[in-house]
N, C-alpha and C positions, 0 to 999 in steps of 0.2 A: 301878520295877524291871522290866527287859525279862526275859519268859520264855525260857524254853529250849524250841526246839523237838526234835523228832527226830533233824532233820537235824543242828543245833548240837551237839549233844551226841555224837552218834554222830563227827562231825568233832574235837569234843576229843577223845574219847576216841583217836581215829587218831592223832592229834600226840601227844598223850602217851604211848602204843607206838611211834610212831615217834623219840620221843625216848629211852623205852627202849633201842628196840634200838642207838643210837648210844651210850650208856653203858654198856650191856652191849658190846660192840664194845669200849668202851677201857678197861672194866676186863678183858677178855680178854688185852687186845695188853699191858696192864702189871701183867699179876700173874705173878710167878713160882713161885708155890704151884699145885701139880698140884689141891689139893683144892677151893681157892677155881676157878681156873679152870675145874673139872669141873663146880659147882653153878652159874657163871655160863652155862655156855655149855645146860647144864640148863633152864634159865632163861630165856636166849633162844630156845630152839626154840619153849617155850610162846607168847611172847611174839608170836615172829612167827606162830604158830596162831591166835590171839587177833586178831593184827593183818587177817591173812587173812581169817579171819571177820567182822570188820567191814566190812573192803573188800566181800566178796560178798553183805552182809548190805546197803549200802550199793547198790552195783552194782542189785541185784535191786529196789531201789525207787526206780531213776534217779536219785538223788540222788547218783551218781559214777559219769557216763558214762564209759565207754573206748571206745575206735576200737577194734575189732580186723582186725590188720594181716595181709594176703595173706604166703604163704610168700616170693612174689618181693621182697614190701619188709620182711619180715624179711632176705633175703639180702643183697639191700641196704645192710642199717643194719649186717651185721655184715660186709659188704666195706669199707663206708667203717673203719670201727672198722682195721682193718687192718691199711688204707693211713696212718692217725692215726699 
């Protein structure tokens, strides 16, 4: 049986928040209950706090490098977006 390491785990854990939040996502867009919709959307904020927390929890021990990108090639990415 292969162990789990850190990294493996901390990585399920992200897919399954990130599948979260796409469930929560479409029980939003199809529910037409004010009440249901209000603990869903409850729900997903934590969710994507949780999510967030991993990322930087992740990030901070290299284990999910990101580029971080100059103001001029964010400007960029959102002139192309645009002209799309």
């Amino acid at each position: 049986m292969k162990t789990l390491n850190d990294k493996l785990m901390l990585q399920d854990i992200l897919a399954h928040l990130r599948d979260l939040m796409t469930q929560s996502g479409m029980a939003i867009q199809h529910s037409n209950c004010p009440n249901v919709r209000a603990v869903v959307t409850k729900t997903s904020g934590r969710t994507t706090e949780n999510q967030f927390a991993v990322f930087k929890l992740m990030n901070e021990k290299g284990m999910y490098p990101i580029k971080n990108v100059t103001d001029q090639e964010l400007k960029e990415a959102i002139d192309m977006q645009k002209k799309a």
